[in-house]
VOZA-486806 format. One record per residue (C-alpha): z, x, y; residue in three letters. Coordinates in nm, 3 decimals. Example, Ala and Ser with C-alpha at 12.3 -4.5 7.8 and 13.67 -1.06 7.14 Angstrom:
<rs>
       zz       xx       yy  resn
    0.780    1.230   -0.450   ALA
    0.714    1.367   -0.106   SER
</rs>
This chain:
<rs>
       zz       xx       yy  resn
    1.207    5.577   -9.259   UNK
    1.534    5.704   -9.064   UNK
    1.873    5.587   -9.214   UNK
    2.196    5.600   -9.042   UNK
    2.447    5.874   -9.138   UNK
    2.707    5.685   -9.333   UNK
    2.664    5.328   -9.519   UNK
    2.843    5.028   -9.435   UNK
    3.082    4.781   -9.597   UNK
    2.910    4.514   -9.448   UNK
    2.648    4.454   -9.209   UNK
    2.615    4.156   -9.009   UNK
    2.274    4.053   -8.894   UNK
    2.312    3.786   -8.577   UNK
    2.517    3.742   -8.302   UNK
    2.638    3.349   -8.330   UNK
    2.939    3.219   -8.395   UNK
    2.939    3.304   -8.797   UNK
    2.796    3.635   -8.725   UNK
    3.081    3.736   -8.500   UNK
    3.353    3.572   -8.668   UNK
    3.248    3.750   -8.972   UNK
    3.275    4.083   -8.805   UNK
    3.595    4.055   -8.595   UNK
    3.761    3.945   -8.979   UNK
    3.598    4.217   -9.139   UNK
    3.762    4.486   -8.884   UNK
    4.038    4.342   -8.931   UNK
    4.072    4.375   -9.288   UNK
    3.952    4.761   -9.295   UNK
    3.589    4.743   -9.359   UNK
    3.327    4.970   -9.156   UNK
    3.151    4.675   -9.030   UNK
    2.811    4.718   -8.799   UNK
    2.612    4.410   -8.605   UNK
    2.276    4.359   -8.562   UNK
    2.138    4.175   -8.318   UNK
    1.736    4.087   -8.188   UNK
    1.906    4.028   -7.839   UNK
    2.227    4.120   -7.688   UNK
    2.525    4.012   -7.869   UNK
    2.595    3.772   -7.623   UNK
    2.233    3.621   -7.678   UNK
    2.242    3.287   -7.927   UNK
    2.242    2.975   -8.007   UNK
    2.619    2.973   -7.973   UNK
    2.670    3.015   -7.635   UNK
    2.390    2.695   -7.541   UNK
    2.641    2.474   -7.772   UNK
    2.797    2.217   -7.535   UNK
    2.973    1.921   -7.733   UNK
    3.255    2.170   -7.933   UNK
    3.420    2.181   -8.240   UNK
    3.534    1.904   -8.467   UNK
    3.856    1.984   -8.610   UNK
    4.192    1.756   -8.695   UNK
    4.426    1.927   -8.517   UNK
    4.576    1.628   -8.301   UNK
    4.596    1.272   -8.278   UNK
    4.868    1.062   -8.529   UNK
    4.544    0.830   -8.644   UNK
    4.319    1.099   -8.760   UNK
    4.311    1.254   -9.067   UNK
    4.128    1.551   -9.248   UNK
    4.010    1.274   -9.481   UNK
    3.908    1.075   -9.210   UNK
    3.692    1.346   -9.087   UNK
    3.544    1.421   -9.450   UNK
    3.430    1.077   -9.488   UNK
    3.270    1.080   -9.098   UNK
    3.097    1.395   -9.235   UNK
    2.961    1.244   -9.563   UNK
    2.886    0.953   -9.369   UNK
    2.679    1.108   -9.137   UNK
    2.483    1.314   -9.453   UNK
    2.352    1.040   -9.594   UNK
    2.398    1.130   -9.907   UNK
    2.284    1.476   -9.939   UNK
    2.635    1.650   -9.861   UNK
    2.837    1.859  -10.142   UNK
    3.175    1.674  -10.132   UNK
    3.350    2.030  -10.197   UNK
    3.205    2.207   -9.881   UNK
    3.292    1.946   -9.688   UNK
    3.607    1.964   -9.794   UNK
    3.699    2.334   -9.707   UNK
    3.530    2.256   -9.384   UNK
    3.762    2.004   -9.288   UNK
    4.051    2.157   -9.458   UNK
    4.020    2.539   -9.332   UNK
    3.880    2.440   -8.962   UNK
    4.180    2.366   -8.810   UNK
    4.315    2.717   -8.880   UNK
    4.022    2.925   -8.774   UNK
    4.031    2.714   -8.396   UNK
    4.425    2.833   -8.381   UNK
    4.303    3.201   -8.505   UNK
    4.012    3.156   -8.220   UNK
    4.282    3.016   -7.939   UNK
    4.487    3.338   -8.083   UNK
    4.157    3.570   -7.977   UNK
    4.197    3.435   -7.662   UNK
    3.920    3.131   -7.626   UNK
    4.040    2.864   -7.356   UNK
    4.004    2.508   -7.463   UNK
    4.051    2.218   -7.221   UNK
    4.436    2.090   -7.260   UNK
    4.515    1.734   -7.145   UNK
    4.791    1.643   -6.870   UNK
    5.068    1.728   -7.109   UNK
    4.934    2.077   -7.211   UNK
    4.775    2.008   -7.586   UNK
    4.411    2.021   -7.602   UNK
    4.188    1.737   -7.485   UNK
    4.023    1.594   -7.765   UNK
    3.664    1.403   -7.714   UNK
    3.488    1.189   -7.960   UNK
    3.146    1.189   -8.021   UNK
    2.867    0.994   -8.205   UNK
    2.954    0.924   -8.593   UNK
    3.327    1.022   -8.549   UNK
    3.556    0.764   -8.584   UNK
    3.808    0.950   -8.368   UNK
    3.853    1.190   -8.083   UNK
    3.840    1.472   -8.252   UNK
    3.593    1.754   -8.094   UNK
    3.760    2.060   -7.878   UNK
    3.584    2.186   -7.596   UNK
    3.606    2.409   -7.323   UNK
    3.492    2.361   -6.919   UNK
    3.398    2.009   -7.003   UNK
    3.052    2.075   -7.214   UNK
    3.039    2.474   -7.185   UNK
    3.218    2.511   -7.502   UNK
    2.986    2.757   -7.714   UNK
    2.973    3.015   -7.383   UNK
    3.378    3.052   -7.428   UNK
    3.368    3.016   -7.809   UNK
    3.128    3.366   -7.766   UNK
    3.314    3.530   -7.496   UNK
    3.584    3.567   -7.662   UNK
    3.412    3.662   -8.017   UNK
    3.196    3.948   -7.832   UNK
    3.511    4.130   -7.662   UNK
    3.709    4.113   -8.017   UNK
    3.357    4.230   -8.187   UNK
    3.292    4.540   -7.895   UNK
    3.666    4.667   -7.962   UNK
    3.636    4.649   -8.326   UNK
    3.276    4.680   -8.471   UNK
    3.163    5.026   -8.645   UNK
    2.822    5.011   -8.541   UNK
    2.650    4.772   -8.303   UNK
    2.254    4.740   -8.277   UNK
    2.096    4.517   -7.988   UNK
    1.775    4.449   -7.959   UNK
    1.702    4.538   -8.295   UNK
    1.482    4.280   -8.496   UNK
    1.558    4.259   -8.888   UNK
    1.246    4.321   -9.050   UNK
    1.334    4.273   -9.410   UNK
    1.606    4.285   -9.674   UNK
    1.617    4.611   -9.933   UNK
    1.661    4.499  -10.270   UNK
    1.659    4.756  -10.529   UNK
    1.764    4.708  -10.884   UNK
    1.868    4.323  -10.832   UNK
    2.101    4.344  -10.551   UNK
    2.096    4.346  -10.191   UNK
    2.164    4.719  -10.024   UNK
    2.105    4.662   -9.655   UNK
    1.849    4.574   -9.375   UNK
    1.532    4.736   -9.254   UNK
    1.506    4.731   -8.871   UNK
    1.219    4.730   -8.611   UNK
    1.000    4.814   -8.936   UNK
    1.163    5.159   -8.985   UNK
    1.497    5.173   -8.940   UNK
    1.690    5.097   -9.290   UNK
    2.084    5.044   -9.298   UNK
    2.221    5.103   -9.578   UNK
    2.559    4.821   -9.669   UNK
    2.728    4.723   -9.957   UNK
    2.664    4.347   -9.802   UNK
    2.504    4.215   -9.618   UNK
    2.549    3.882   -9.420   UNK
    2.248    3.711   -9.295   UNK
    2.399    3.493   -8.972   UNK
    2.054    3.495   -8.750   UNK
    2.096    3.138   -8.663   UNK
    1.843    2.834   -8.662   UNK
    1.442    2.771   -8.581   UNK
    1.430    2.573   -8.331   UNK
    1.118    2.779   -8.207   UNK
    0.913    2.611   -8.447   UNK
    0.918    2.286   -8.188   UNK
    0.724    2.237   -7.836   UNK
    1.035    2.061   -7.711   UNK
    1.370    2.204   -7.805   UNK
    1.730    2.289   -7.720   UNK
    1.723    2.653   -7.903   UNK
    1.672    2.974   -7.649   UNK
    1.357    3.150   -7.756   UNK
    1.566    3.384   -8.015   UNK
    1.583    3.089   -8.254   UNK
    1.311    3.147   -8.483   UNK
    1.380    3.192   -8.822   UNK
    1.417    3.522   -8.866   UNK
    1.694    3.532   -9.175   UNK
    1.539    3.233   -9.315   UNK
    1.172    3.400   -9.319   UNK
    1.312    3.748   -9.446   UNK
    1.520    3.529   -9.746   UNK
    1.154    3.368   -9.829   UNK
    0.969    3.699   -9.777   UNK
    1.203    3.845  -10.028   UNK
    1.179    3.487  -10.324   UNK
    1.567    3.401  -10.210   UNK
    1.601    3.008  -10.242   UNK
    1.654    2.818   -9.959   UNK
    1.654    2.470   -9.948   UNK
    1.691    2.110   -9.709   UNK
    1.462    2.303   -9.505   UNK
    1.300    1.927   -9.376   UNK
    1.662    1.833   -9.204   UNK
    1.552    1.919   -8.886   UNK
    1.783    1.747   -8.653   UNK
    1.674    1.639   -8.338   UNK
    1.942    1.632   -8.093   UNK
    1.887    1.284   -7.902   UNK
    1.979    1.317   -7.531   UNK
    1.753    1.619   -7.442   UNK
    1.702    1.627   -7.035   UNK
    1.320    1.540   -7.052   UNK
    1.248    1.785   -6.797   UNK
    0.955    2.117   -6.832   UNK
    1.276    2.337   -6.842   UNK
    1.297    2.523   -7.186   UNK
    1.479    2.535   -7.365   UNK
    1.553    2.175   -7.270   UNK
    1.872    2.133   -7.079   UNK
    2.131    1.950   -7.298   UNK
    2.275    1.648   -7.202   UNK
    2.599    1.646   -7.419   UNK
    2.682    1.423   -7.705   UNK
    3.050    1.366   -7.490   UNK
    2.859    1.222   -7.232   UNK
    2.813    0.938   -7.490   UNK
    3.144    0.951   -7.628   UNK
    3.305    0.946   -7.274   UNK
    3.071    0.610   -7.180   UNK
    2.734    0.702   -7.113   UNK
    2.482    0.471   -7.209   UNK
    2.118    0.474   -7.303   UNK
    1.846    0.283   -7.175   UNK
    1.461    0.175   -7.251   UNK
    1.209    0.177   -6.910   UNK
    1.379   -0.171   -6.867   UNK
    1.686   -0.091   -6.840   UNK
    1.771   -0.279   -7.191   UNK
    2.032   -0.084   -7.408   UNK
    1.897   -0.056   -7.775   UNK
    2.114    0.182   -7.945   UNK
    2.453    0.221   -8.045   UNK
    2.529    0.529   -7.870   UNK
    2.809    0.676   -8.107   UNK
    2.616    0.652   -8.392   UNK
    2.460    0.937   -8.581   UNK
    2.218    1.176   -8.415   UNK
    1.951    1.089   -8.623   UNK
    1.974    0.735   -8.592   UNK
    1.977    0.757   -8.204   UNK
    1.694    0.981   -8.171   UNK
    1.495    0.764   -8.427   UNK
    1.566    0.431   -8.190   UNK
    1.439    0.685   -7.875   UNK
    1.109    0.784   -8.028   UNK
    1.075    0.447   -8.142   UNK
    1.140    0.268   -7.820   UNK
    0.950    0.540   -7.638   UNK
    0.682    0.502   -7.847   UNK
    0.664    0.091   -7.821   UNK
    0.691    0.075   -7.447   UNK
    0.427    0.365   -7.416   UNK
    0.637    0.616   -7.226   UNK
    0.760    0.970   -7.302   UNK
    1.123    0.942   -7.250   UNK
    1.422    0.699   -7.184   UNK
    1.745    0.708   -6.942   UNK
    2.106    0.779   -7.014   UNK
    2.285    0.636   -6.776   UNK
    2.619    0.770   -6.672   UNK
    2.668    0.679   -6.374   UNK
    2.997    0.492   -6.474   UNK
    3.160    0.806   -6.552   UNK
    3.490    0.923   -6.335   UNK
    3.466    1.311   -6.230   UNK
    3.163    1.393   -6.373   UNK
    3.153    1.744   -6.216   UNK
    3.493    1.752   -6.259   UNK
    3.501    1.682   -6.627   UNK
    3.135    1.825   -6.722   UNK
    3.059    2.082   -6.448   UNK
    2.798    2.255   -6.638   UNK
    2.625    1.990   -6.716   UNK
    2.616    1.885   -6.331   UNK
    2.522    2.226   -6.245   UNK
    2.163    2.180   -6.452   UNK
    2.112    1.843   -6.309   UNK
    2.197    1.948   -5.976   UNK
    1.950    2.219   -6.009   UNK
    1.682    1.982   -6.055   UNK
    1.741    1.758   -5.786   UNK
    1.983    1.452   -6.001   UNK
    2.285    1.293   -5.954   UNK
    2.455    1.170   -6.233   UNK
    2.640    0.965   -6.005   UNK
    2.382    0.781   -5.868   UNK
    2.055    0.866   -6.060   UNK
    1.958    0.776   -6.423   UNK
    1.896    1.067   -6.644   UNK
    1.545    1.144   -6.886   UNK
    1.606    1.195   -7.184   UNK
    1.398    1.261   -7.532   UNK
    1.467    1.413   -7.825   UNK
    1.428    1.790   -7.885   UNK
    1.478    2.049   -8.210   UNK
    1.856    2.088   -8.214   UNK
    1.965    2.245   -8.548   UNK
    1.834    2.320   -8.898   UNK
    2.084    2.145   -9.170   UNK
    1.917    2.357   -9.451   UNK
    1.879    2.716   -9.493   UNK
    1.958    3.009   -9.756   UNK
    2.125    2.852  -10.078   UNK
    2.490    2.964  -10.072   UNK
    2.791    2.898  -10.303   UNK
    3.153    2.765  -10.199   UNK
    3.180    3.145  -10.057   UNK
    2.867    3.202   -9.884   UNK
    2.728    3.434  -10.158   UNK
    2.317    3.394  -10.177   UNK
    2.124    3.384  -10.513   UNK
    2.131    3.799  -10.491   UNK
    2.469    3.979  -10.554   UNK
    2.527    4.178  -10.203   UNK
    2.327    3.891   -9.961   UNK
    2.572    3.648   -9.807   UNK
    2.475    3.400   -9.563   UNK
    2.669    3.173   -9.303   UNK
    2.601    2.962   -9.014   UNK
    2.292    2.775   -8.924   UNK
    2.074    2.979   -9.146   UNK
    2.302    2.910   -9.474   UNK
    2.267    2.603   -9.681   UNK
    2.594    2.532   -9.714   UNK
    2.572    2.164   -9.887   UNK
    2.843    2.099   -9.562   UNK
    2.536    1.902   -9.349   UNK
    2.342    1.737   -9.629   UNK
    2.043    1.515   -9.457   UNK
    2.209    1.554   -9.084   UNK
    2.471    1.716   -8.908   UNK
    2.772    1.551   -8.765   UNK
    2.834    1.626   -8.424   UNK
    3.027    1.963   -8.350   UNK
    3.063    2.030   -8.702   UNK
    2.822    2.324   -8.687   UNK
    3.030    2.586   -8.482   UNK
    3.331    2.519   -8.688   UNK
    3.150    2.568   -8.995   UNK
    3.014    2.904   -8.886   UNK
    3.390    2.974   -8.828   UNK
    3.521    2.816   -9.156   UNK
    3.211    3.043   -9.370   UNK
    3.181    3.353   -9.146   UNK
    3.564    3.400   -9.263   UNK
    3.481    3.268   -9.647   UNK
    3.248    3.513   -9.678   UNK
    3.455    3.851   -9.565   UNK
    3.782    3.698   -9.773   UNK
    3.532    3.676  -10.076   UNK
    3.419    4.055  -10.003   UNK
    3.784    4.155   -9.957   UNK
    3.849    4.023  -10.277   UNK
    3.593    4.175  -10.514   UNK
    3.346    3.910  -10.510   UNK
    3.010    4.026  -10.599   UNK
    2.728    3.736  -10.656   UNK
    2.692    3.358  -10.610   UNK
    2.902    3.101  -10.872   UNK
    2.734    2.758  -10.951   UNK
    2.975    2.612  -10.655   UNK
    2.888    2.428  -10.403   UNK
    2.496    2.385  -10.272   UNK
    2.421    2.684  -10.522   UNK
    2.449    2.444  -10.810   UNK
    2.115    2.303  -10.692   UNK
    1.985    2.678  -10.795   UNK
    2.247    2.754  -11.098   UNK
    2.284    2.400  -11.224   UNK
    2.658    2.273  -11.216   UNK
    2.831    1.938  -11.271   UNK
    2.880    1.682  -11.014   UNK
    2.625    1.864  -10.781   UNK
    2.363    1.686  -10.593   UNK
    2.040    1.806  -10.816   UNK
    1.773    2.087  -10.731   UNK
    1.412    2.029  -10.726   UNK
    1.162    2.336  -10.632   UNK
    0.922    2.298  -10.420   UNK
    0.620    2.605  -10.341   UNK
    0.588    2.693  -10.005   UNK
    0.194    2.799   -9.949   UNK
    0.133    3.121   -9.952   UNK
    0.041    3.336   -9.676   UNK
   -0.321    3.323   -9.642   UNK
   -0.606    3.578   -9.590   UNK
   -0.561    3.736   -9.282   UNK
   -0.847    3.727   -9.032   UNK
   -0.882    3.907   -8.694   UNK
   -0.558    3.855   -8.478   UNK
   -0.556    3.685   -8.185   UNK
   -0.309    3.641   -7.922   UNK
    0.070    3.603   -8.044   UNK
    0.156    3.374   -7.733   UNK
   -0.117    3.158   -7.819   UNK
   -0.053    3.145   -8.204   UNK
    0.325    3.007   -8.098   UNK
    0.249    2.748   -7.873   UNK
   -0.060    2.611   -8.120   UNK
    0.222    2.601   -8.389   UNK
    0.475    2.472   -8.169   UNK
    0.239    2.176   -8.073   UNK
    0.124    2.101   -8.413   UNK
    0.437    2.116   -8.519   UNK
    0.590    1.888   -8.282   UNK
    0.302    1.662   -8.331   UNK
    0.324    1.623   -8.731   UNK
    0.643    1.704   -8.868   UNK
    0.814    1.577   -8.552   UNK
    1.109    1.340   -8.519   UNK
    0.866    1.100   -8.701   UNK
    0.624    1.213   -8.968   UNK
    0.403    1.049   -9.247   UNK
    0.139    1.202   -9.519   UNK
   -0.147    1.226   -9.280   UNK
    0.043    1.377   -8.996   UNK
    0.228    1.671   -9.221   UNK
   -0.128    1.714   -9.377   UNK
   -0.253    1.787   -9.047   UNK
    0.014    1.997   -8.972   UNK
   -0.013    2.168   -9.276   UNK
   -0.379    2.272   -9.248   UNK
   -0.316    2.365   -8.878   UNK
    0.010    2.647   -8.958   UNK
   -0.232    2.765   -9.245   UNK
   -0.539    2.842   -9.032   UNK
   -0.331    3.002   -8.770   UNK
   -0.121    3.192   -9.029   UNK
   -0.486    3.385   -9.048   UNK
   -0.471    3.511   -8.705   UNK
   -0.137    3.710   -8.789   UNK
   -0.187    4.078   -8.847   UNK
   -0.089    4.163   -9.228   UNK
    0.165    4.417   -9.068   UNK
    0.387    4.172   -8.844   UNK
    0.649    4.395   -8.730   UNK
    0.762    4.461   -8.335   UNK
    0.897    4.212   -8.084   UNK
    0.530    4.021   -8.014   UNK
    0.427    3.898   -8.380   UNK
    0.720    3.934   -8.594   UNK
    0.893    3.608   -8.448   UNK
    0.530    3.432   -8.476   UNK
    0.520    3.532   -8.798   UNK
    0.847    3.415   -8.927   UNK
    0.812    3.116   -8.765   UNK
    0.505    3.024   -8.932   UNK
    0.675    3.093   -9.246   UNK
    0.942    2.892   -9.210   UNK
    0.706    2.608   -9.119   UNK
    0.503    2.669   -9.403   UNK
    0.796    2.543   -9.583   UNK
    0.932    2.288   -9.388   UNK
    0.589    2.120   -9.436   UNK
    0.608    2.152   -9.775   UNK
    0.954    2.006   -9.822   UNK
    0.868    1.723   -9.592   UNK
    0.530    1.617   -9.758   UNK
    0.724    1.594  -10.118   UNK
    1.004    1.403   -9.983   UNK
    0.850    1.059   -9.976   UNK
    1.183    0.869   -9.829   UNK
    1.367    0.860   -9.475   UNK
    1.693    0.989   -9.515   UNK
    1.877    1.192   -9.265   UNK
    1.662    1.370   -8.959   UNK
    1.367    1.359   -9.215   UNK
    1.168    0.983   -9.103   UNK
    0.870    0.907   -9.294   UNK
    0.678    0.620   -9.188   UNK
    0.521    0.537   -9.456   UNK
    0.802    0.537   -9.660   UNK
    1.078    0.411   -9.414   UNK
    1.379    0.399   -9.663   UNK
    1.601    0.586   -9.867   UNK
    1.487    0.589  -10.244   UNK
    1.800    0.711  -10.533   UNK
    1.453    0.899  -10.664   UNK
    1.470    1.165  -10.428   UNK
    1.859    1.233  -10.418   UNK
    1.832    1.602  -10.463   UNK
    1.755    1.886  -10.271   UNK
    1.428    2.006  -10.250   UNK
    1.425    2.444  -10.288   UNK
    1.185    2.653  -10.200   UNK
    1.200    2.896  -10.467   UNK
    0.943    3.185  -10.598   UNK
</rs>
């Protein structure tokens, strides 16, 4: 196994909006900082994130409080009041600190930045840049700050596993041989969205950090909070072009095969994606319309978003727009504290593979880039300051017990199963993609997640033993991450959140915990 010459401080693995604030703060404050990356570091989920970032930093009528409850709200429940405060709290400073990098929100006629409101806020509220292109400029300007500051950088370099030696985490082992050494290690690899037929995610989203954590017995939990985001273009382009949640906050309205409106269209994403599938389902059609055609200056106001349509022959002036549901974003992940520490001193996580207890059963609208920004910072200050291991804060009290936290319950993921001969990894990913989609879907019951269950464990057979290398290792950790999605889903016999059950279509006080998938 080759090791690089000198060890690290810290060593980031992913190249989203966490991962790169993380690093550009670490600089900063004197530690030899390295990135690794599957991709290029301007390859993530980041950059495909259109709506913005929620953050009170205008407007006389709104109020951090305001946006706390909107977030809690929107959780159903499941959110850790204490997160959610720091998000709202810190967020407004780290947009100034990212306007001080150099990122170019949209300013209104008067200079001050155009605020947007989207579904479950109560007020305008979101930043964004070039009308729905606000993740692209949110990365720009983190990748220039991380190429003129970062130690190390590794592209296309696939994280493999975590090295844990005598309880603590010492680095990363990449492309199965490579080991870098770090004092810490941050674990910022995004979602896995991969794990669905029809999503949003590019094809780098596939659980890498959250399989490795598994691999390795750290907890993770709310793993079943899959979030579907509603107003997918229903269209064979994948990932599916995304039709912003502004769209709906600036007027656009949805529509069954009638032409009948049915949904609110500011409410929660879960809630609007349930009444799709529903409707769809009733009428016996695939999709619905959003109609926008009573929007001013669409291209004007949303010009990537007319670009995509454009490029497959609509006008949002005139035409009616497809629209279904796709996998959008992962509200569980790795179990941190208020700080981002994981269960093992040295492993920090932030982002959309951290378990924050910020999202609870669904994520508010643009709250996810901000609170890669609010942790990615949390967890460097925490570094900086000596901090060495998780506290029973925040969504870590579910692990460590705590008062006043929502409670932990663990759940076993199956284990992997005997391996038989491989077959082909493209195959293996769609046939988990589809059974996926199919069972543990925007709408699941016992039968379907059984179904799903038995069909991710007979094709977790046809993975090598050794999954290493650019073709299996993604197939691998997304049928891990499945694995225990599945499981999750199956014991949580309520609808709460992005998790709908059918045959057990309401909330029950009997299952207000969080479910952890724990060795």
């Amino acid at each position: 196994m080759t090791r690089p010459a000198a060890d690290l401080d810290l060593v980031v693995c992913g190249s989203g909006v966490a991962g790169l604030t993380a690093a550009v703060r670490a600089a900063a404050a004197g530690l030899r900082v390295g990135v690794v990356t599957k991709g290029e570091l301007e390859q993530s989920a980041t950059r495909w994130a259109q709506g913005g970032v929620a953050a009170v930093i205008g407007g006389e009528e709104d109020s951090v409080d305001s946006h706390l409850a909107d977030t809690l709200a929107a959780g159903a429940g499941l959110c850790d009041v204490d997160a959610v405060r720091i998000l709202v709290g810190e967020g407004p400073d780290r947009v100034r600190e990212l306007i001080a990098l150099g990122a170019r929100f949209d300013r209104d006629a008067d200079g001050g930045l155009a605020l947007a409101r989207e579904g479950g806020h109560s007020h305008p509220r979101v930043v964004h840049a070039g009308g729905a292109a606000t993740g692209a400029e949110i990365e720009r300007a983190l990748v220039e700050a991380v190429r003129s500051t970062a130690a190390v950088v590794h592209e296309s370099c696939f994280l493999d596993r975590l090295v844990i030696r005598d309880g603590r985490c010492r680095g990363v082992v990449v492309q199965g041989s490579m080991e870098i050494p770090a004092a810490h290690v941050l674990l910022a690899t995004g979602g896995a969205g991969q794990l669905f037929a029809v999503t949003t995610n590019p094809p780098e989203s596939t659980g890498d950090g959250l399989a490795v954590a598994l691999a390795a017995g750290i907890p993770v939990a709310d793993v079943e909070f899959m979030q579907f985001h509603p107003t997918a273009l229903h269209h064979p382009a994948m990932p599916r072009p995304l039709l912003s949640e502004a769209l709906r906050g600036h007027g656009a309205v949805v529509r069954d095969i009638h032409g009948q409106r049915f949904v609110d269209e500011l409410l929660p994403r879960d809630q609007v994606a349930r009444a799709i599938t529903a409707r769809a389902l009733e009428q016996g059609v695939d999709h619905c319309w959003l109609d926008a055609t009573g929007l001013e200056r669409f291209a004007e106001r949303f010009p990537s978003i007319a670009a995509s349509l454009g490029a497959v022959g609509l006008d949002p002036a005139v035409d009616w727009l497809p629209i279904a549901p796709a996998a959008h974003y992962l509200s569980g992940g790795v179990v941190t504290d208020l700080d981002g520490a994981a269960a093992v001193p040295g492993l920090w996580a932030a982002g959309e593979v951290a378990c924050t207890g910020v999202h609870g059963a669904n994520r508010l609208a643009s709250n996810s880039l901000l609170e890669g920004m609010v942790w990615g910072a949390r967890v460097v200050d925490a570094i900086v300051a000596g901090r060495d291991g998780p506290r029973p804060t925040g969504a870590m009290r579910a692990v460590l017990g705590g008062d006043g936290a929502v409670p932990g319950r663990v759940v076993a993921a199956p284990p992997a199963p005997r391996r038989d001969a491989p077959a082909d990894p493209a195959k293996v990913r769609v046939e988990l993609q589809q059974a996926m989609t199919a069972g543990a879907g925007v709408l699941r019951s016992a039968d379907s997640l059984a179904t799903a269950a038995r069909q991710v464990q007979r094709l977790r057979t046809r993975i090598p033993p050794s999954s290493s290398g650019p073709e299996w290792a993604p197939v691998a950790n997304l049928a891990t991450v499945a694995a225990a999605l599945i499981a999750a889903a199956t014991v949580r016999e309520e609808s709460r959140g992005n998790h709908t059950r059918i045959d057990f279509p309401e909330p029950s006080d009997a299952y207000w915990c969080r479910f952890v998938i724990s060795p």
